[in-house]
C-alpha positions in Angstrom: 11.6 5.0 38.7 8.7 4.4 41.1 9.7 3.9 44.4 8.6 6.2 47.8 11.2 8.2 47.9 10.6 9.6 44.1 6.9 9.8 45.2 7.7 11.7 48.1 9.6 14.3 45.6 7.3 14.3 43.2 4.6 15.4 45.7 6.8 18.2 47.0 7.5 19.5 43.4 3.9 19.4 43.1 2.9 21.3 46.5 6.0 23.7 45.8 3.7 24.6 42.5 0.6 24.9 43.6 1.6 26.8 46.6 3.3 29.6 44.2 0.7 29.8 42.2 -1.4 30.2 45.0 -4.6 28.5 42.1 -5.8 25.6 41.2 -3.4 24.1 38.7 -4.0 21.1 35.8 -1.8 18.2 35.8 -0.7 19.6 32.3 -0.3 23.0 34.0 1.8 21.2 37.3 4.2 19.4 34.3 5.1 22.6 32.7 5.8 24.3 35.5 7.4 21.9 37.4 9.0 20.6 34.1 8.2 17.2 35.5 6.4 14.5 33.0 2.3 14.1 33.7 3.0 10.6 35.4 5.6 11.8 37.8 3.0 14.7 38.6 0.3 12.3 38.9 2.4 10.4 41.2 2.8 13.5 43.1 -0.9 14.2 43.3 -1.7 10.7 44.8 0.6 11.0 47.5 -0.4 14.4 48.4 -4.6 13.4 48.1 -3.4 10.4 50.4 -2.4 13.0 53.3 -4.9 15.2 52.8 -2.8 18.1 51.6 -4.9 18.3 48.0 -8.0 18.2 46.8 -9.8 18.4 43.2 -11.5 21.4 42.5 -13.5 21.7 38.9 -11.0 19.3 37.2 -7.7 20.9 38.9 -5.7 20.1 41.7 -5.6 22.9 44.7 -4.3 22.9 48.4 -6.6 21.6 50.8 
C-alpha cells in the first residue's frame, strides 16, 4: 500500500541501510538488505531525496 505513512517507513528502512553500510548502496543492494521489494525501496529513496537526506552518487544512493 502507498500511503505516507508506508513512505515514511520505507525511507527509514532505507536510511537505517545505508547508514550501516556506511557506502553507497543500489536499489537492488537496499532490497536485499532491507528484504524490502525495489518499489517500496524506491519509494523510500524519493522521500528521503525530497528532504535532502540522499543523494545519487555513480548510479547508487548515499547519505547526503
Amino acid at each position: 500500500m502507498v500511503d505516507a505513512e508506508n513512505a515514511g517507513f520505507r525511507a527509514g528502512d532505507v536510511y537505517q541501510a545505508l547508514s550501516a553500510a556506511g557506502a553507497a548502496m543500489s536499489v537492488a543492494e537496499l532490497a536485499k538488505a532491507t528484504q524490502k521489494t525495489d518499489t517500496e525501496i524506491l519509494l523510500g529513496i524519493g522521500w528521503l531525496l525530497k528532504e535532502g537526506k540522499v543523494k545519487g552518487e555513480e548510479g547508487k544512493i548515499a547519505l547526503a
